[in-house]
C-alpha positions in Angstrom: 75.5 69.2 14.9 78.1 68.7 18.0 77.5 72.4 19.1 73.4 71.8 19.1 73.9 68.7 20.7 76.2 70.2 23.4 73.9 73.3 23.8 70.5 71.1 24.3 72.7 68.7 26.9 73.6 71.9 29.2 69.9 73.3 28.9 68.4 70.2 30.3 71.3 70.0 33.0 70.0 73.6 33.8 66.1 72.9 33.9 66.8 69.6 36.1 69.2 71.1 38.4 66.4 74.3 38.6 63.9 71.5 39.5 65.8 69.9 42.2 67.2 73.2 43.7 63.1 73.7 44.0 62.4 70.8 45.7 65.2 70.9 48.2 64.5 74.5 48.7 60.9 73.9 50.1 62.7 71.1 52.0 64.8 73.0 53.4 62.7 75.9 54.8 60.2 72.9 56.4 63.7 71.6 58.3 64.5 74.8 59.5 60.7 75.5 60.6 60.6 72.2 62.8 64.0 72.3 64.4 63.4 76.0 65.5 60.5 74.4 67.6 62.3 71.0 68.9 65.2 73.4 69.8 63.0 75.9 71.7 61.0 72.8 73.6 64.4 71.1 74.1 65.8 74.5 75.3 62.9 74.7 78.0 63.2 71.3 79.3 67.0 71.6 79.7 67.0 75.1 81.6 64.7 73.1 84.1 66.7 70.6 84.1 69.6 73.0 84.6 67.8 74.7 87.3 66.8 71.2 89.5 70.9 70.1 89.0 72.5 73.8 90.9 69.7 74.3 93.6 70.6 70.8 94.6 74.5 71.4 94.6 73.5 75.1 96.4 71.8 73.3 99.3 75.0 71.8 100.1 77.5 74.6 99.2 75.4 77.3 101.4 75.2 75.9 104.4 79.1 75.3 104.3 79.7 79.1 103.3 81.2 77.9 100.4 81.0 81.1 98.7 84.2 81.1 96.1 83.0 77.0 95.6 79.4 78.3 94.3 80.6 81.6 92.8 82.9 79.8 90.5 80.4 77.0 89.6 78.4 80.1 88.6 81.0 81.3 86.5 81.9 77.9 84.9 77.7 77.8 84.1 77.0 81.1 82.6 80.8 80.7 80.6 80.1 77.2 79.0 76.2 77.5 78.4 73.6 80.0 76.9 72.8 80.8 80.2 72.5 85.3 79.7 72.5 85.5 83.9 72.2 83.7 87.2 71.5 85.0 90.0 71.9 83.6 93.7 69.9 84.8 96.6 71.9 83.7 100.0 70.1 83.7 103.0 72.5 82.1 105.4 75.2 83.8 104.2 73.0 87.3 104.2 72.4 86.5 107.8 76.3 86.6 108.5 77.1 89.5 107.1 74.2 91.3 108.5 71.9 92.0 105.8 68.3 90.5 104.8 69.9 88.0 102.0 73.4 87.5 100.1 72.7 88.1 96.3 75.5 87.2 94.2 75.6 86.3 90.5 77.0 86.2 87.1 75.8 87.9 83.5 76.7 88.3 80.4 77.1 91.5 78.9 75.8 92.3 74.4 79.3 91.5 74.0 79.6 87.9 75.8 81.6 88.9 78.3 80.6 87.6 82.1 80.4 90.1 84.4 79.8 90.3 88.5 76.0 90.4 88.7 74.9 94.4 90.5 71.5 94.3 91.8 71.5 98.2 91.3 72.7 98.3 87.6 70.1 99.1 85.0 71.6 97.8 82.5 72.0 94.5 84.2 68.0 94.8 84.8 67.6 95.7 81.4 69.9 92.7 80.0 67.6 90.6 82.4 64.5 91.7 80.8 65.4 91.2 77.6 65.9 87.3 77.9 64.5 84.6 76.2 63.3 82.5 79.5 63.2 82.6 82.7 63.1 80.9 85.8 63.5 80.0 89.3 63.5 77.8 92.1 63.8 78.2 96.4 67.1 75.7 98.0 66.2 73.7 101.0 68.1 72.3 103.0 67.0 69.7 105.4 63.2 71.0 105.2 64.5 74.7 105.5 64.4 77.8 103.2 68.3 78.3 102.4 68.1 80.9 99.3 67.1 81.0 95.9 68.5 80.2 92.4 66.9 82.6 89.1 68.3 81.3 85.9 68.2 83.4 82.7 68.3 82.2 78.8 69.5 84.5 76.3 68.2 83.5 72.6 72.1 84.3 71.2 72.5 80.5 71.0 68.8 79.6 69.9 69.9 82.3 66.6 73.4 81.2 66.3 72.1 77.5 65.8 69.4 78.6 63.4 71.6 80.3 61.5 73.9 77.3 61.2 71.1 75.1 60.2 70.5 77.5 57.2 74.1 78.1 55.8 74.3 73.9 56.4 70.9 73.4 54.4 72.2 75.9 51.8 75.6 74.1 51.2 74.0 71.1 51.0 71.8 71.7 49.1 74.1 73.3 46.5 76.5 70.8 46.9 73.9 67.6 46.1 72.6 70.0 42.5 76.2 70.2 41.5 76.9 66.6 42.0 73.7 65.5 40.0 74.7 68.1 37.4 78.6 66.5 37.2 77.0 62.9 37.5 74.2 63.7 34.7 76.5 66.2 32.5 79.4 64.0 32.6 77.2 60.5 31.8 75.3 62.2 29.0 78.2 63.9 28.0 80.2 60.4 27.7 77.5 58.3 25.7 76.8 60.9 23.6 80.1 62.5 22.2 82.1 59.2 23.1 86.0 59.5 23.2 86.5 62.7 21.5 85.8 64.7 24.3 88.1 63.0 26.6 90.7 64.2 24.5 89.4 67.9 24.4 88.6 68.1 28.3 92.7 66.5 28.9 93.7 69.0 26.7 91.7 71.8 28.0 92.7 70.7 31.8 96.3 72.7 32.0 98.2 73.7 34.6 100.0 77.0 35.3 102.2 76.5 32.3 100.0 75.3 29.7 100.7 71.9 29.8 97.8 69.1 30.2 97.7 67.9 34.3 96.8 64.3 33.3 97.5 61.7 30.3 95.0 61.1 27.8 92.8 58.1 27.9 93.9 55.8 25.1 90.8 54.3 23.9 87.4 54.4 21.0 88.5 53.8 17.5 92.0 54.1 15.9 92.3 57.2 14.8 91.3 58.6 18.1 93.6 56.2 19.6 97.0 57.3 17.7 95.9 61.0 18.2 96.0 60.5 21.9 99.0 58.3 22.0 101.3 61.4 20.1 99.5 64.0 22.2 100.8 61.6 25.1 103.8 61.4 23.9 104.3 65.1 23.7 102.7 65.5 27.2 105.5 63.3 29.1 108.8 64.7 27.1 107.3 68.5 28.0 106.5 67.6 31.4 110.6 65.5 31.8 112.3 69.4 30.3 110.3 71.4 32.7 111.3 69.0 35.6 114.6 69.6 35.3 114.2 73.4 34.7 112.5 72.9 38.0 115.2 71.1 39.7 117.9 73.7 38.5 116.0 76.9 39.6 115.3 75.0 43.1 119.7 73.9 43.5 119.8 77.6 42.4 117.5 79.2 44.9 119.2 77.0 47.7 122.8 78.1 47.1 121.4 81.8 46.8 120.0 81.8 50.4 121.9 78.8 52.4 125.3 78.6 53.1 127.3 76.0 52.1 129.5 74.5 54.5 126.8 74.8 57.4 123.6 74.7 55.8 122.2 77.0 57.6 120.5 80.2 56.0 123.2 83.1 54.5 123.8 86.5 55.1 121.7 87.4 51.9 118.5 85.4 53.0 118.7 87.0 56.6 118.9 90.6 55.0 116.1 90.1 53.7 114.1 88.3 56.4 114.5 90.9 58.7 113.2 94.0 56.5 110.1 91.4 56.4 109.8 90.3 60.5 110.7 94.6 61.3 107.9 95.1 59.0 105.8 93.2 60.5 106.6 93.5 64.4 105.6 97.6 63.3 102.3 96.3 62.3 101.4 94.3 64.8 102.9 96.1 67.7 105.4 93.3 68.7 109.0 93.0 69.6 111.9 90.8 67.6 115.2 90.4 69.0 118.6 89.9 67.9 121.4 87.6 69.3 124.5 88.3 67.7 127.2 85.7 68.3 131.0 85.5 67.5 133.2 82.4 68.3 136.1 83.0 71.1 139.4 81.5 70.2 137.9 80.4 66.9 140.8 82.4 65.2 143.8 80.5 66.8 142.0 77.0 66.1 141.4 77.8 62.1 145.2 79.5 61.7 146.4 76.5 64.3 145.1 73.3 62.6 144.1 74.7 59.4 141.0 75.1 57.4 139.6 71.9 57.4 139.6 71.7 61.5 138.4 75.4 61.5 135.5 74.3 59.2 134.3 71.0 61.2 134.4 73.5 64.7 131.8 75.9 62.8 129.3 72.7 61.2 129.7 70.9 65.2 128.6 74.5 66.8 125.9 75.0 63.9 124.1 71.9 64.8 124.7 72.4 68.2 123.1 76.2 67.7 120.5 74.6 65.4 119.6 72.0 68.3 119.1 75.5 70.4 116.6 77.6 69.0 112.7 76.8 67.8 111.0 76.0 64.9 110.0 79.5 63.6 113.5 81.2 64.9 116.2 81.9 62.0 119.5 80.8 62.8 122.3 82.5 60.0 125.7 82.1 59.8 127.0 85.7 58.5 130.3 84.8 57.8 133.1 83.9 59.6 133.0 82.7 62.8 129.5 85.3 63.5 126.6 83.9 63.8 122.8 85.6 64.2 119.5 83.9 66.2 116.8 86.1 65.2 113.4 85.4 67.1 110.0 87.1 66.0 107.6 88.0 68.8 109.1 87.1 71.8 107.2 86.5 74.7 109.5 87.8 77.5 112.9 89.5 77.9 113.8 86.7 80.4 113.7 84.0 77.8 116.6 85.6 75.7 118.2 85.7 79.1 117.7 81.6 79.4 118.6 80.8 75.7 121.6 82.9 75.5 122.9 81.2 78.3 122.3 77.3 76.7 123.7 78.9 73.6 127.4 79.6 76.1 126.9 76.5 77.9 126.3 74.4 74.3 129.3 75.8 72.6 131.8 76.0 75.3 131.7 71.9 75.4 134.8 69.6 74.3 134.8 69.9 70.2 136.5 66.0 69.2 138.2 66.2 66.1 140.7 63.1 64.8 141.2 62.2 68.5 141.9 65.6 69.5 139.8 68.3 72.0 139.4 71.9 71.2 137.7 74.4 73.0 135.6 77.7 71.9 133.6 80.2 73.6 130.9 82.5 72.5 130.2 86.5 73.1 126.7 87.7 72.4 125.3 90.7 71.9 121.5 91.6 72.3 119.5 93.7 70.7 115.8 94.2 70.9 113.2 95.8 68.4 111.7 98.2 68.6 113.8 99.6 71.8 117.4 99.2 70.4 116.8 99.8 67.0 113.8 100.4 64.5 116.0 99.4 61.6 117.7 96.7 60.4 120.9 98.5 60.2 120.3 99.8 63.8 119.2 96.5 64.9 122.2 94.8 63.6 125.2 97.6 64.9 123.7 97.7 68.4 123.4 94.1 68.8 127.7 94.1 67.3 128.1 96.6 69.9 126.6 94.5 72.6 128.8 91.5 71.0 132.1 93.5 71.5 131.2 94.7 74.8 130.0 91.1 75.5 134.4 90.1 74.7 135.3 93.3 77.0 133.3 91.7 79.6 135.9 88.8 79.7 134.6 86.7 76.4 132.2 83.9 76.9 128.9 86.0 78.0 126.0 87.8 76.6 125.5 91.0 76.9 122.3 93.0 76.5 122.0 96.9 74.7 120.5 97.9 76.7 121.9 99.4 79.8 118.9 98.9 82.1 119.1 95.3 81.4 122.2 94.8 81.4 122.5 96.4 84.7 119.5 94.3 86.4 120.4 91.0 84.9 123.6 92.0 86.0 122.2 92.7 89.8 120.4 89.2 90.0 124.0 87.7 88.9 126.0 89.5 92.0 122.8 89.1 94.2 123.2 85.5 93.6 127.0 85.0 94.4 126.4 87.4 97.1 124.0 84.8 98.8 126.6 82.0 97.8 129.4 83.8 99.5 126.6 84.8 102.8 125.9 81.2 103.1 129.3 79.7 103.4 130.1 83.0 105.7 127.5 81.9 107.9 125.8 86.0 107.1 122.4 84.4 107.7 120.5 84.2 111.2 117.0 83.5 112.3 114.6 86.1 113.7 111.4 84.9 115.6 107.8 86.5 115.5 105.6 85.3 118.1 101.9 84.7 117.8 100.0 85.3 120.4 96.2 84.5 121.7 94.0 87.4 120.8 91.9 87.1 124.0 94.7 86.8 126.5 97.8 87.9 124.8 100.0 84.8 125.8 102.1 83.3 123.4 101.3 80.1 122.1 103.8 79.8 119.1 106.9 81.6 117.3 107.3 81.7 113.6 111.0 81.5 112.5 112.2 84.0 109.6 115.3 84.5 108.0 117.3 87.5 107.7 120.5 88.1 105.5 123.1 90.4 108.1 125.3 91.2 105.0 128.5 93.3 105.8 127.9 95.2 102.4 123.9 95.3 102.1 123.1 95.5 105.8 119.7 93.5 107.2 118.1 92.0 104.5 114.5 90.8 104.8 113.2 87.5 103.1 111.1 89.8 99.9 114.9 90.2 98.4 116.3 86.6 99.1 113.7 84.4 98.8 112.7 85.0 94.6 116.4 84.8 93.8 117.4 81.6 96.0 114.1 80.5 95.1 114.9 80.0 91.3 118.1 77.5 92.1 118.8 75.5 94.7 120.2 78.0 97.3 116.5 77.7 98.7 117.2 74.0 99.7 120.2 75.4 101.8 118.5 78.3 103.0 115.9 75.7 104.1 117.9 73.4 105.9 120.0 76.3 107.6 116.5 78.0 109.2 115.2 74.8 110.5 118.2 73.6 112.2 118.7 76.9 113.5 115.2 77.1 114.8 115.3 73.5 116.7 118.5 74.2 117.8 117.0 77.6 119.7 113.4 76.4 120.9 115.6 73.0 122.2 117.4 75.6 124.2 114.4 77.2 125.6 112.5 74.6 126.8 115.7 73.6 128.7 115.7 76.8 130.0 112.2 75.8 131.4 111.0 78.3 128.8 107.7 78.1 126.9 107.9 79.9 123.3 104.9 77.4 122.2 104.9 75.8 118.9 107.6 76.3 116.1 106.2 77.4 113.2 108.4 77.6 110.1 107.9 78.2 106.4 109.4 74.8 103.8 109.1 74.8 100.2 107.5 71.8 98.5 111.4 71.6 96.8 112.6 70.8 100.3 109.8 68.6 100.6 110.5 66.7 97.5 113.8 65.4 98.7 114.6 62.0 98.7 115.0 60.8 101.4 113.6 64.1 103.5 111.2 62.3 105.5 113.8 60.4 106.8 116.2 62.7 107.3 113.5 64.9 109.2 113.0 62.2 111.7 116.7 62.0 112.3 116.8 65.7 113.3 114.0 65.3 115.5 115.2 62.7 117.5 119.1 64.6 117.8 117.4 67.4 119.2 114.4 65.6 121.2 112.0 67.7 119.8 108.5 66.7 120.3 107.5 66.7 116.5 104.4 68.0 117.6 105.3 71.6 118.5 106.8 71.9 114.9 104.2 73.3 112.2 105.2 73.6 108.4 103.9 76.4 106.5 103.5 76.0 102.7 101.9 79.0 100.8 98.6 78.3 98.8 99.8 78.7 95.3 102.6 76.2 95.9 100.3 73.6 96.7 97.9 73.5 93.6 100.8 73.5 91.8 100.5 69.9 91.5 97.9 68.9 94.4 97.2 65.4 93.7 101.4 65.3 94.2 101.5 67.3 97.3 98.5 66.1 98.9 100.6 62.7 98.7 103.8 64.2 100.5 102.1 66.0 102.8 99.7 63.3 104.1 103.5 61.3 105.3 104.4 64.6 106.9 101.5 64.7 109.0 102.1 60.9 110.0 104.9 62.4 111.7 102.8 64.4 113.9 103.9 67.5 112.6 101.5 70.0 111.5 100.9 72.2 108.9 99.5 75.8 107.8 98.0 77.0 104.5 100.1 80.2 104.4 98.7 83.5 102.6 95.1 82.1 101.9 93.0 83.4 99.9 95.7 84.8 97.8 95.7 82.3 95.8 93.4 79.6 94.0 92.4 76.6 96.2 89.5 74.2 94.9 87.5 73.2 97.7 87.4 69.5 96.6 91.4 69.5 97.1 91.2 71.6 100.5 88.8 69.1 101.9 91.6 66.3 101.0 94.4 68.6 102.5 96.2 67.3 105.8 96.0 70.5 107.2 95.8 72.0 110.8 95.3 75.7 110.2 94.6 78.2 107.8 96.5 81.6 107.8 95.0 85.1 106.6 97.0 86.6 104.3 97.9 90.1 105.4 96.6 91.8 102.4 92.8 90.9 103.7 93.8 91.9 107.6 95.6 95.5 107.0 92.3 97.5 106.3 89.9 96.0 109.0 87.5 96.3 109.9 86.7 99.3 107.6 86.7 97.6 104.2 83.6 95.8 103.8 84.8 93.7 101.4 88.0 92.4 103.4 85.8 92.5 106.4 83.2 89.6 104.0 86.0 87.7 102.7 87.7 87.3 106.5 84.3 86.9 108.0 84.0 83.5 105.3 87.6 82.6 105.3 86.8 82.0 109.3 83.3 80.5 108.9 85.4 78.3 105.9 87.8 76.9 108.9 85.5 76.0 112.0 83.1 74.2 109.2 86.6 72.0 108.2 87.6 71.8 111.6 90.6 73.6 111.0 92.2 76.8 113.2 92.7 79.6 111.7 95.1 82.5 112.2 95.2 86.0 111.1 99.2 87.4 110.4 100.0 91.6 110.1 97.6 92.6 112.5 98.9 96.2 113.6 96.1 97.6 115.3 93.1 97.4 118.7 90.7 97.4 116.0 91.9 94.6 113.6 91.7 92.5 117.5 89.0 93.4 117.7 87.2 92.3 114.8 88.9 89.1 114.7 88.6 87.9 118.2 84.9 88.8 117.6 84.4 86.9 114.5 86.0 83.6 116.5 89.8 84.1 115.4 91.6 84.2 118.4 95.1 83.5 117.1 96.9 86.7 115.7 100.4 87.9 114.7 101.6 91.0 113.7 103.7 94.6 114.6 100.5 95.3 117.3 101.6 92.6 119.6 105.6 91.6 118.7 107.6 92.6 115.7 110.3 89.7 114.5 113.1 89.7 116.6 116.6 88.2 117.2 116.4 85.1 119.5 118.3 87.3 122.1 115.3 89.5 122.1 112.8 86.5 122.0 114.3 85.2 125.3 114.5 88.2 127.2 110.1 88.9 126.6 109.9 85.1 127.3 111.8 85.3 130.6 109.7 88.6 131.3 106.6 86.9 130.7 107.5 83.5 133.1 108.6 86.1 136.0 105.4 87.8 135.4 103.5 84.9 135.7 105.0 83.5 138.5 104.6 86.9 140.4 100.6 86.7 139.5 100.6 83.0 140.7 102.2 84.1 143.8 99.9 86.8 144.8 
């Protein structure tokens, strides 16, 4: 009777849940019909929107030759939309670079990538053929023809959505006919064959090991009652054994892979956790590396002061270590006093570098134990997978070997196994106390560069440069000081040494009667930062009399988005100061337009790379041409640096810039040198006046 009961309660479940899946089936297919068309019309008003929103920003960005401004709002339209292409017809700038119109654009290729629009690519034409709509509109500006904007709609998007609306009607739609069928089965099911089949579902419901997940109701008539109460019963004193068996094999499992004075994972844990990470860096074509560290003087502490001391110096420097490393790195004490840092996919070689060096300065602190100090070092070894070692074995005996020779070095330093490493972290090391020792030997002098007036070839300014006369290297040029003094604060000396230098030698030309123009000198925004800088500035100004408005700053590009809405701030009190100052290296570098605009600038300089194949490449020759155009529309000067040759004049001093510096006019030169081409120059120019 139960079983026929049971059977006719599922059929019913099955013929209603059949009905309903029915219904919301034909539902569903009527939802998907009429959002395909709302999309579509929503689609077609939005591109037209779209397309009235970028002629409108165009008309202003064109007339301003704002080419990278429009190019990446381009960029940023077809990356962010379900735009398949657009495409920008310039006339003004067409008209500069002496062709009928500029066309310029973005598309995406089957794959979604975005790709530079080429007017001349059949499959581009092909791609553009094959969109969903299509458009476009002519850019005015003030009553005039300027260009025109075609915008291009892929149907990827239109599909993708579509596709979403049917897996979303689906799960819903299967997720409503199982709730109805739990609601209906379990109501039916509960009026019908009352408390008994509470019991069998609880007993049914196990977990992994058989026993019931959740008590037994207590309730219907006696009988059923006591049976649940002893099934209850049995439940809670089978569930309080295997908790304890649980506790035990977790205490068990811990003192198998930790280790227990420090805590931290044991020998036997690591062995294993490397076969794993080496495993898995050969998959996935990544490297691991290995820092193997030993205590210094750890040995004459523990046989010293005993065992006790010995062990409160190794749980201090493990929480130190552990306070060291990240989240997914395994720290393991071996044994001992030997510790290993093992780090899974690491992202460069310098890092190690960095965190072997915390690891030296972390450890070597004062140790406080019972009122007294001890002191320890540590030696490390590197070794890195998969170029040291594609075993663990390997792995672990190179990175030992770079541990030992890490304690043959003098103790307390790392020590990488890898020769070529070793060697250039070992270069960057003496490189750095080379320009230590340079600096208080007074090795470093200033050369000057003048720049010169493209038209007339007089000189209107010198740029000050810094060159390192070591007794043991020779003349070194900036490219091998600056990136190492640049990464600590030898550049804030370095700084202060060229500008004193240089006001101390233009002061002495202009008494001389003299005219080597305006000082221009490159600063770093660290200088900048100072406190107190502005200040001190000020007071060197006024102990040299120098008019602060023949010195000009030159800050590179990339330095100044750094943080702009910082710098802009600085450098908006340096130019209360009358001093000016030069966007070095543009265009090398990122600069929104929106930022330049707010910049308290006074020239723009061409980076070198754009100057050294003109006028022969046209694309140097377009991006100069702009960069130009770009200046006289901010009101800015502009000024071209490496020019070597008649031609590269040329084609500046036709294209309006007139200021130039390079090897074709004056290679950098000792002030001696400067003086004598200055005096030339005044005797020539008095002889000229004379006649």
């Amino acid at each position: 009777m139960l079983l026929n009961r049971r059977s006719l309660l599922v059929n019913l479940g099955v013929v209603i849940v059949a009905t309903i899946i029915l219904i919301m089936a034909a539902n569903a297919f009527y939802t998907y019909y009429q959002t395909k068309q709302s999309i579509i019309a929503q689609s077609n008003v939005e591109s037209e929107l779209r397309l009235q929103r970028l002629s409108e920003t165009f008309s202003k960005l064109i007339p301003a030759y704002a080419i990278s401004e429009y190019a990446q709002i381009v960029l940023n339209e077809v990356k962010t939309s379900d735009l398949a292409a657009i495409i920008l017809e310039d006339d003004v700038m067409g008209a500069v670079i002496g062709q009928k119109v500029y066309i310029t654009g973005k598309i995406k290729d089957k794959s979604g990538r975005v790709l530079e629009y080429d007017v001349n690519n059949l499959l581009h034409q092909n791609l553009i053929q094959d969109s969903f709509y299509q458009n476009s509109r002519e850019i005015f500006s003030n009553g005039k023809k300027i260009g025109k904007i075609y915008l291009y709609i892929s149907d990827d998007n239109l599909n993708k959505e579509l596709k979403v609306i049917i897996a979303d009607t689906f799960k819903n739609t299967l997720f409503i006919s199982v709730l109805i069928f739990i609601v209906l089965f379990i109501t039916i099911e509960y009026l019908v064959l009352k408390p008994i089949s509470t019991i069998l579902a609880a007993i049914k419901n196990v977990d992994k090991e058989g026993i019931p997940c959740h008590k037994i109701k207590e309730a219907g008539p006696i009988e059923l009652k006591a049976i649940a109460m002893a099934l209850n019963h049995m439940i809670t004193a089978i569930r309080s054994s295997r908790h304890d068996l649980t506790l035990q094999r977790e205490e068990s499992d811990y003192q198998a892979n930790h280790d227990g004075l420090t805590g931290l994972k044991n020998r036997l844990f690591f062995n294993l956790t490397l076969e794993q990470v080496l495993s898995s860096a050969q998959r996935h074509q990544h490297k691991v590396a290995l820092l193997f560290i030993d205590l210094d003087r750890f040995k004459e502490i523990n046989d010293s002061f005993g065992h006790h001391v010995g062990d409160m110096v190794l749980q201090i420097v493990s929480k130190r270590l552990h306070s060291l490393v990240r989240k997914d790195d395994l720290l393991v004490r071996l044994g001992g006093d030997e510790f290993v840092v093992l780090l899974d996919d690491i992202p460069r070689k310098d890092d190690l570098s960095t965190l072997a060096t915390k690891i030296i300065s972390s450890i070597e602190k004062e140790i406080e134990i019972d009122f007294q100090s001890f002191y320890v070092g540590a030696s490390i070894g590197i070794s890195i997978y998969p170029d040291d070692g594609q075993t663990p074995h390997d792995l672990i005996k190179n990175a030992d070997a770079a541990m030992y020779r890490a304690k043959s070095e003098g103790r307390n330093n790392f020590q990488y196994y890898s020769s070529e490493i070793t060697e250039l972290a070992y270069e960057r090391v003496v490189m750095e106390a080379q320009i230590r020792a340079g600096i208080a030997n007074n090795e470093f002098i200033a050369y000057f560069q003048p720049q010169v007036n493209g038209r007339t070839g007089k000189i209107i300014a010198m740029e000050a440069l810094i060159r390192w006369n070591s007794p043991t290297l020779g003349l070194v040029l900036p490219d091998k000081i600056i990136p190492v003094a640049d990464r600590t604060n030898l550049i804030l000396e370095l700084d202060e040494f060229m500008l004193k230098t240089a006001l101390t030698q233009f002061s002495s030309w202009y008494r001389e009667g003299l005219n080597p123009g305006t000082l221009s000198i490159n600063m770093t925004l660290k200088e900048l930062h100072q406190q107190k800088y502005i200040y001190q500035l000020e007071q060197l100004l006024n102990e040299f009399n120098f008019d602060p408005s023949l010195l000009e700053f030159e800050i590179t590009e990339n330095h100044v988005m750094h943080d702009p809405d910082k710098n802009i701030a600085l450098l908006k009190k340096i130019r209360m100061n009358q001093i000016k100052l030069a966007i070095d290296d543009f265009g090398t570098g990122y600069s929104s337009l929106s930022y330049l605009k707010q910049l308290p600038v006074n020239k723009l300089k061409i980076d070198r790379s754009f100057i050294k194949d003109l006028p022969f490449n046209s694309e140097d020759a377009s991006i100069t041409k702009a960069i130009i155009a770009l200046s006289k529309s901010l009101k800015y000067d502009v000024i071209a640096e490496g020019v070597e040759t008649q031609e590269q004049v040329d084609f500046l001093v036709k294209h309006g810039c007139e200021k130039l510096q390079g090897y074709h006019f004056y290679q950098p030169q000792p002030a001696e040198k400067i003086t004598e081409i200055l005096k030339a120059l005044d005797h020539s120019s008095i002889a000229q006046s004379n006649i």
